[in-house]
C-alpha positions in Angstrom: -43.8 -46.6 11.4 -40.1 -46.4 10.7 -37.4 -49.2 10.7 -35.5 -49.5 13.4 -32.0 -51.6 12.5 -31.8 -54.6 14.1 -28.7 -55.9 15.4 -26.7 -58.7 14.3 -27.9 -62.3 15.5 -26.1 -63.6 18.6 -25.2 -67.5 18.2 -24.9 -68.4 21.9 -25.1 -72.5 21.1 -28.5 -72.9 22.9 -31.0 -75.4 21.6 -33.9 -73.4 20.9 -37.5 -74.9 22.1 -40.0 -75.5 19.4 -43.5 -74.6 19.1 -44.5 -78.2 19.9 -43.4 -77.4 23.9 -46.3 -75.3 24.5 -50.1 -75.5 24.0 -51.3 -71.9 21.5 -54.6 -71.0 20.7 -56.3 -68.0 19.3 -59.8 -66.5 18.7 -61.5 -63.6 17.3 -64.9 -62.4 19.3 -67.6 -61.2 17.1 -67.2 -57.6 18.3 -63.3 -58.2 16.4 -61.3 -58.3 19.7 -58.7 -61.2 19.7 -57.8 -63.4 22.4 -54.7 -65.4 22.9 -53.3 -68.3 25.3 -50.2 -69.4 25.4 -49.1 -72.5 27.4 -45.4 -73.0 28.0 -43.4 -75.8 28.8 -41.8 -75.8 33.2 -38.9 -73.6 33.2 -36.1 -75.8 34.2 -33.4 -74.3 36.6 -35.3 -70.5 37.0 -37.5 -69.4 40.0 -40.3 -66.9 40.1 -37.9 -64.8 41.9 -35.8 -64.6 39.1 -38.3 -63.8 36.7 -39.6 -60.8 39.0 -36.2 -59.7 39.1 -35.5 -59.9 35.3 -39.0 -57.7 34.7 -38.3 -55.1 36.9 -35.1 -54.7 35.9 -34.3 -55.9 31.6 -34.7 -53.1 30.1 -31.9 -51.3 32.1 -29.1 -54.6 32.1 -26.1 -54.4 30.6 -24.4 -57.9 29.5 -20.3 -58.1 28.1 -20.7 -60.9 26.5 -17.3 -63.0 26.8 -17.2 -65.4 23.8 -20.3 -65.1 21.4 -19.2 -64.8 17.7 -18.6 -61.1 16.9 -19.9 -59.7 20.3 -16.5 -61.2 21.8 -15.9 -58.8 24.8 -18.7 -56.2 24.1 -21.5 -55.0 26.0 -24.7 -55.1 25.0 -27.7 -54.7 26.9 -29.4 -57.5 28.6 -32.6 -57.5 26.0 -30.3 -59.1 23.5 -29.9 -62.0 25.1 -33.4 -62.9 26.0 -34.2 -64.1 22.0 -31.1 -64.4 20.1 -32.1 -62.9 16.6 -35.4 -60.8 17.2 -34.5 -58.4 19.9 -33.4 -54.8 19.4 -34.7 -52.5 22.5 -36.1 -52.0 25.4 -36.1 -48.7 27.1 -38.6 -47.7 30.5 -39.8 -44.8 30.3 -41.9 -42.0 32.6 -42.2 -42.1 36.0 -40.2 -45.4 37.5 -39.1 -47.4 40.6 -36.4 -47.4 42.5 -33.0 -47.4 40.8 -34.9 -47.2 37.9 -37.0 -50.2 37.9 -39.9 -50.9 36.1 -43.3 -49.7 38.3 -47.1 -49.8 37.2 -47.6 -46.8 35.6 -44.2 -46.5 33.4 -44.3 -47.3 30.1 -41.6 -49.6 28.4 -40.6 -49.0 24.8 -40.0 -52.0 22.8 -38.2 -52.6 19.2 -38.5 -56.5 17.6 -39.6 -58.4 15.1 -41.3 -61.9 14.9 -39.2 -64.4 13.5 -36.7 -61.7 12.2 -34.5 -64.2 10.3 -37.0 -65.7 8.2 -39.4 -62.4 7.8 -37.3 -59.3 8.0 -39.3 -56.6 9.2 -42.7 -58.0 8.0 -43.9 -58.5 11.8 -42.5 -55.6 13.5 -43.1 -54.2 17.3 -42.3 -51.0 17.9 -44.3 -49.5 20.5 -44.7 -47.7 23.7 -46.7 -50.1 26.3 -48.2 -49.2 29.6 -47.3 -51.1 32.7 -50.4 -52.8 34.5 -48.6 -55.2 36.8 -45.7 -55.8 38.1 -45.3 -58.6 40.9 -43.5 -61.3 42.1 -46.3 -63.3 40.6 -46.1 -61.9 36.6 -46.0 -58.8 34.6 -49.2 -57.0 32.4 -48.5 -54.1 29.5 -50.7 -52.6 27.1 -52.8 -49.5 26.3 -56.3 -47.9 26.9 -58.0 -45.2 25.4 -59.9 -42.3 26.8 -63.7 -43.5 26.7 -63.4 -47.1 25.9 -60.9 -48.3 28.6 -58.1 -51.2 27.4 -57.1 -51.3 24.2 -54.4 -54.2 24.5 -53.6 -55.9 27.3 -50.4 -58.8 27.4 -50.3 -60.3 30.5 -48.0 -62.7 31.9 -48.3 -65.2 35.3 -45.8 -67.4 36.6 -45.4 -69.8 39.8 -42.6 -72.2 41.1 -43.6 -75.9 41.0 -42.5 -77.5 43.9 -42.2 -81.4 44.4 -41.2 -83.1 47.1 -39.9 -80.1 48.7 -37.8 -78.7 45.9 -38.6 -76.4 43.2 -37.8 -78.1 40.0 -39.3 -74.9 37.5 -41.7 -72.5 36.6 -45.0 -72.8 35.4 -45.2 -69.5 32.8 -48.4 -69.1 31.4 -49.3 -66.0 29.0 -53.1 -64.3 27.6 -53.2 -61.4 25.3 -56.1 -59.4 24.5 -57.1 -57.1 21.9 -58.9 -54.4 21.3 -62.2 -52.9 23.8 -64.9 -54.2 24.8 -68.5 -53.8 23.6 -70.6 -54.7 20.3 -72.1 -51.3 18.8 -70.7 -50.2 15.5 -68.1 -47.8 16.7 -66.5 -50.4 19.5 -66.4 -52.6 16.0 -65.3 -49.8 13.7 -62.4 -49.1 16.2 -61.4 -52.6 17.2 -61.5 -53.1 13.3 -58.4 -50.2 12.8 -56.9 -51.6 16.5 -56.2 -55.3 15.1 -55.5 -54.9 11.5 -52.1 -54.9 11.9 -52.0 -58.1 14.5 -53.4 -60.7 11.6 -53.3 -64.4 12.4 -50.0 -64.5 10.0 -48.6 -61.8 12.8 -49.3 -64.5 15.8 -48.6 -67.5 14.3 -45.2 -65.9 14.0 -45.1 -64.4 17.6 -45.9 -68.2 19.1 -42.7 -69.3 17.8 -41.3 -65.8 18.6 -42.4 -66.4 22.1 -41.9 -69.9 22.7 -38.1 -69.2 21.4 -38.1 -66.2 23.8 -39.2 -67.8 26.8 -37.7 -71.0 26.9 -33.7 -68.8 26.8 -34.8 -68.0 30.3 -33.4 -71.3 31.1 -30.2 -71.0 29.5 -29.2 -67.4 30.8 -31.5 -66.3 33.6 -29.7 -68.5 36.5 -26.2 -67.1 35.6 -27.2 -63.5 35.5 -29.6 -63.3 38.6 -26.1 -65.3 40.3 -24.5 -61.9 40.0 -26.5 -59.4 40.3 -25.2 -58.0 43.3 -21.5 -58.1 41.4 -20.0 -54.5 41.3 -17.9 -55.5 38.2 -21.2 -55.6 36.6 -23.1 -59.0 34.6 -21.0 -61.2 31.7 -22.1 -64.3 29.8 -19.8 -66.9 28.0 -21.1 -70.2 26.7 -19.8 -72.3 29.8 -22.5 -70.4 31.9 -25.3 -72.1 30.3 -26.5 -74.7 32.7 -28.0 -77.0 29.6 -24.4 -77.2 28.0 -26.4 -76.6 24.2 -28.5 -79.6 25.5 -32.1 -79.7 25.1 -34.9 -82.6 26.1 -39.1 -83.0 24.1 -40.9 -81.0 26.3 -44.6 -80.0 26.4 -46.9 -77.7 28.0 -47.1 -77.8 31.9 -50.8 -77.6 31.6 -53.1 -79.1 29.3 -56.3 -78.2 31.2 -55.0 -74.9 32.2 -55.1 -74.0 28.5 -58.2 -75.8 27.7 -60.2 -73.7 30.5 -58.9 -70.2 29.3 -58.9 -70.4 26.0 -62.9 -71.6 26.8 -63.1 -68.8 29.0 -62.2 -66.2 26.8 -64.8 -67.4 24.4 -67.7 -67.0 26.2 -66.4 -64.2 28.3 -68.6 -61.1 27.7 -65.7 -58.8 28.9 -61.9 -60.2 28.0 -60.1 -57.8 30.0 -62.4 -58.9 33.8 -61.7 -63.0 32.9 -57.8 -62.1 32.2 -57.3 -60.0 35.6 -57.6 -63.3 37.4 -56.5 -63.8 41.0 -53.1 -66.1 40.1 -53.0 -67.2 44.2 -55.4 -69.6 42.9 -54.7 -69.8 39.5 -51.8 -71.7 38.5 
């Protein structure tokens, strides 16, 4: 795999949520396919229909960012400002949606690394993921293979919480599984080449990778979504953060959410048929 050059860290003054927000838990079947949940904390201020907006459309964005520290005035494309030191691409590619969009079948081509300050490049992504799902209710990528069927599946669900009347959040809740399905010697053989580069090291970094990730929905989403009708195109400056730098102890929306999937996946026989849940009911 070659190294990609990631760019220089973007200091946008957001208080960054910590591991301790969500609820993380992963485990390895005996056939060598992992299985990860991922529990995050409500999404203050951001609505589902932000959130399908930003999927079907990130990887295209571009952002001038007004008054970050050596990006003052430049453009840069949205992806960057989803994880402030990780990020470095995101191009769709293959057959998309209108104006471009992202669309089930498309594949979307993705350059990071985990925790790229304190690792380098040790925990690199760099790949080419299918498409599986793309709603107003969450996002799925990943790969099969001829024969065996999915390979890697990350899939992503997310509902407004409404109290009282009002939507006060997001619920954002997140499974991956890896490698296929089935227990005879070659299925293990494969999944044992599939996962050796995805240790427990690699997702132990990707939690805080992801938590980090996630939670900056809050600080950017709401201003960008605000103009994305504007013909001058999207900007960000500090003052546009509706958190003002300010952050509060948060922890995962749902305990027994987590607990139940995480269970699930263990004594699931097929990973893949337990994750393509019906999310009406779900969250």
């Amino acid at each position: 795999m070659a190294e990609f050059v990631m760019p220089a860290e973007r200091n946008f003054g957001w208080a960054l949520k910590p591991t301790a927000s969500t609820r993380f838990g992963i485990f390895e079947k005996s056939n060598g396919q992992f299985c990860v949940v991922l529990n995050h904390a409500l999404l203050r201020g951001v609505t589902s229909e932000m959130l399908q907006w930003w999927f079907l459309n990130f990887p295209n964005l571009k952002v001038t960012l007004d008054d970050i520290p050596g990006y003052e005035g430049k453009s840069v494309p949205g992806y960057l400002l989803w994880h402030p030191s990780d990020h470095c691409d995101a191009k769709l590619e293959g057959r998309l949606g209108p104006n471009n969009t992202s669309k089930v079948g498309a594949k979307i081509h993705i350059q990071k690394a985990m925790q790229y300050n304190t690792y380098g490049l040790k925990y690199p992504v760099d790949a080419a993921l299918e498409i599986f799902y793309c709603a107003a209710d969450g996002w799925a990528m990943g790969r099969s293979i001829p024969v065996f069927g999915k390979a890697m599946c990350l899939r992503i669900h997310f509902k407004d919480v409404v109290q009282e009347g009002q939507t006060v959040g997001v619920h954002y809740h997140y499974e991956i599984v890896i490698g296929v399905n089935g227990s005879n010697p070659v299925s293990r053989a494969l999944n044992k080449r599939i996962t050796g580069e995805y240790s427990p090291e690699f997702f132990e970094a990707w939690h805080l990778h992801n938590t980090i990730e996630v939670g900056t929905f809050e600080n950017f989403l709401p201003a960008l979504y605000a103009q994305r009708r504007e013909a001058s195109g999207l900007r960000y400056a500090k003052a546009m953060d509706p958190l003002n730098g300010m952050s509060e102890a948060q922890t995962a929306h749902s305990a027994d959410l987590f607990d139940s999937r995480l269970s699930g996946f263990k004594s699931a026989k097929n990973p893949y048929s337990f994750q393509e849940y019906d999310a009406r009911s779900f969250l």
